[in-house]
C-alpha positions, 0 to 999 in steps of 0.5 A: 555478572556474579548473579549469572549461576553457571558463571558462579558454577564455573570459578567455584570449580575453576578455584577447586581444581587450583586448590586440589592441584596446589594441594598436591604440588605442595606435597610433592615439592613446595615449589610445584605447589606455589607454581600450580597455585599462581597459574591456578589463580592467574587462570581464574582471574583471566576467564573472570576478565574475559567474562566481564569484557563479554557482559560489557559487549552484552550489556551495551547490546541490551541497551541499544535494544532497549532504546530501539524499542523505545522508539529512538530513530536510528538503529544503534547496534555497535559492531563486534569482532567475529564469534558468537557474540557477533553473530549474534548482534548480526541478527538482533541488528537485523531483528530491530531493522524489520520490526522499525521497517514493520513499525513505520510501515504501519505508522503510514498505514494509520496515516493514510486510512486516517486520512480516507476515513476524512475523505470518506465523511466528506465526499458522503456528509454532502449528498447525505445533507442533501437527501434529509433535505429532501426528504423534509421537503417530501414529508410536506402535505401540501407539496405539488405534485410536480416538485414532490416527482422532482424532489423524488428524482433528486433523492433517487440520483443522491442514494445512487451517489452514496451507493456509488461510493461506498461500493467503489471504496469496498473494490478498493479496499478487496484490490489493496488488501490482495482478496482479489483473485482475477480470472482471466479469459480472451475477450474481444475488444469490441465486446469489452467496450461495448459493455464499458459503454453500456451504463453510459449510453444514455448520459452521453445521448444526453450531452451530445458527446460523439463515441468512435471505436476502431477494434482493429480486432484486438483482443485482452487477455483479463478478468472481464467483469473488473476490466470492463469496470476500469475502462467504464471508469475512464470512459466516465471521466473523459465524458464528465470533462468533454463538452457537449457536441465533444468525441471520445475516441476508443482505439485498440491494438496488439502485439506480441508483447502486449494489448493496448487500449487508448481512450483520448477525448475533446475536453480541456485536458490536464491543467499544469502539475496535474497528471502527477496526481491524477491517479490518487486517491480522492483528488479532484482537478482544478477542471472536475464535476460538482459531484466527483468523487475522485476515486473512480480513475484510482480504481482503474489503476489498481484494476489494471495494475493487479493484471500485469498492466500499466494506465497513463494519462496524458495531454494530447497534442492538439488539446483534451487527455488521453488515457492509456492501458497496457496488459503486458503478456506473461507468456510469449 
């Protein structure tokens, strides 16, 4: 307490002034000067009681600090009468509530990209075994011609894969650190499907699955480009798990106070505690392709949350799963 100098300051004046005055009480009357030398002293001694009590609060206050800074789990700032030395705590007590909130917040983060990271070696480690491979087998001088045009075919289908990934992951990572800016624009529902649809045209002709659309002359106010990527994503998946000679439905509608697209298909639906997680990142379901990835329906949710919107999955009633997506209007 006595290495703080304005403390030091403060009793050599606080003891001058009682010297001076006694001083003079003794030189009008013995008795003023004993009296001005008591209440002197007992002044003095009172600010340094009442100095000590508050560099007592202070030094618990530097404590507490100092163990939240250390990483103890509870945030221990005692409370305090009204002053300064409450107002005070009041702020450190919410300064060492931010930084802990900060500090778990970017625990989780290191977590989760800890995490994606693992996902990422995965889901890229197997098509990227499989095109060296390939490519060993291609380097073969006297490989025929037919497995040489199939070995090609193959590698072409796994660089696609890998191309697949890391762009999707990089639209991910734009929509989760907010370098997204949607432009939005009125389009036509037929027109938003019929591009949806537009990479996925021949796959479906291949495996026979049937696509109805009933518009109803809907329209969606969205960014059309990251639109049309989340509806192909869903389109996507219910393809994967619709059996050949299956149907997608795609119905539109509107209200006042939303635009709604609903996508339901023939496949066998959601397998029991399921849909909880259907929208995470890299999961896979019990009921999923060799080669999914699990990020596409994850995609889709950040695309269409980021536009004031909502996307469902459900269990129809007479079997496969429906997907639906709802852009609420900002204006009315």
């Amino acid at each position: 307490m006595f290495r703080n100098r304005d403390l030091k300051t403060e009793c050599i004046i606080g003891i001058a002034a009682t010297v001076v005055l006694a001083a003079v009480g003794f030189f009008l009357h013995p008795a003023s000067g004993v009296l001005l030398l008591v209440l002197g002293g007992g002044l003095t001694a009172l600010y340094l009681l009442l100095a000590r009590k508050r560099y007592r609060a202070i030094d618990a206050l530097s404590k507490d600090v100092d163990r939240v800074l250390h990483g103890q789990d509870e945030i221990l700032i005692r409370e305090s009468e009204e002053g300064e030395l409450a107002i005070l705590q009041a702020q450190i007590r919410k300064m060492t509530v931010r930084l802990k909130e900060q500090s778990d917040s970017l625990l989780r983060d290191k977590r989760m990209l800890s995490d994606a990271i693992a996902d990422l070696f995965h889901q890229i480690r197997t098509p990227l075994t499989a095109m060296n491979l390939l490519v060993s087998m291609l380097a073969e001088e006297d490989l025929p011609f037919e497995r040489r045009l199939r070995y090609t075919r193959e590698l072409k289908q796994q660089t696609e894969r890998v191309q697949w990934i890391t762009e999707t992951l990089l639209k991910l990572s734009k929509l989760d650190a907010e370098a997204v800016r949607f432009q939005t624009e009125t389009v036509r529902a037929e027109e938003l499907i019929r591009n949806a649809l537009e990479p996925l045209n021949v796959a479906l002709e291949l495996k026979n699955v049937a696509v109805t659309v009933e518009a109803n002359g809907a329209a969606f106010s969205v960014d059309r480009a990251w639109t049309v990527e989340a509806v192909s994503n869903l389109l996507k998946n219910c393809m994967e798990h619709t059996p050949g000679g299956g149907s997608i439905t795609i119905e539109t509608s509107e209200t006042p106070l939303f635009s709604r697209l609903t996508v339901r298909d023939t496949g066998p639906g959601f397998s029991e505690g399921e849909l909880g997680h259907v929208f995470e990142r890299f999961y896979r379901g019990k009921n999923a392709a060799s080669d999914s990835v699990g990020i596409g329906l994850a995609l889709a949710r950040e695309i269409v949350a980021g536009q004031n919107g909502t996307l469902t999955a459900k269990n129809a009633d007479g079997g496969g799963a429906i997907f639906t997506v709802t852009f609420y209007r900002s204006v009315i």
